[in-house]
N, C-alpha and C positions, 0 to 999 in steps of 0.2 A: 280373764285371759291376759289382761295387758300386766298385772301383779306375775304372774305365772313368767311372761315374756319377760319383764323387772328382772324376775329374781333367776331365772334361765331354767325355771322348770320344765322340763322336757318331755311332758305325758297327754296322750294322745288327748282330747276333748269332744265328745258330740253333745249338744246343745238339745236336751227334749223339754219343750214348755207346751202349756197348755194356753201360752197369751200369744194375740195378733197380731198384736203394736207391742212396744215400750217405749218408754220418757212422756214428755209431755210437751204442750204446744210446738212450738217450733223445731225442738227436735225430737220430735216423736214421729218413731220409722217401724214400719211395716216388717211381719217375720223373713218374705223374700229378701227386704232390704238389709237387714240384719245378718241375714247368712250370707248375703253378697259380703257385706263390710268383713265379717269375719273370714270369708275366704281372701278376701284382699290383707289383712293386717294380721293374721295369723297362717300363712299357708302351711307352716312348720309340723304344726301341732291338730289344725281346727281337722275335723271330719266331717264336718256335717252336721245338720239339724232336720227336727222330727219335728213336725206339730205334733203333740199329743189331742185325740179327740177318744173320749171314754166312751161314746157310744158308738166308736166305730174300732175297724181294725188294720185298718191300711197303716195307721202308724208302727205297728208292728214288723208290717212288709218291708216298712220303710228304712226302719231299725237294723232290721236283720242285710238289707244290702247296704248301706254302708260298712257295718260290721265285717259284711265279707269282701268288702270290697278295701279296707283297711289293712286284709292280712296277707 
């Protein structure tokens, strides 16, 4: 997103991963923490992020309201 922000690409983004953290030691941050950071440095564009979990289906739910809640 920050290449996107660079280059002034203007299209919406939701975030679905299947990880908890990313990075490593000292800056390795939590998915909550993540979609905090994104909402702060991207308010323009970011929508939102999903955990994805394959043996469940709330990310689904979770999916479909931001979705509608973007339109």
């Amino acid at each position: 997103m920050r290449k996107m922000k660079l280059f002034n690409i203007n299209s919406k983004v939701i975030v679905i991963t299947q990880l908890e953290s990313f990075g490593e030691g000292s800056e390795k941050v939590g998915f909550e923490e993540l979609t905090d950071q994104c909402w702060e440095e991207f308010p323009d564009f970011f929508l939102g992020s999903v955990y994805f979990d394959q043996s469940g289906s709330a990310w689904t739910a979770n999916l479909r309201h931001i979705l509608r809640s973007s339109v």
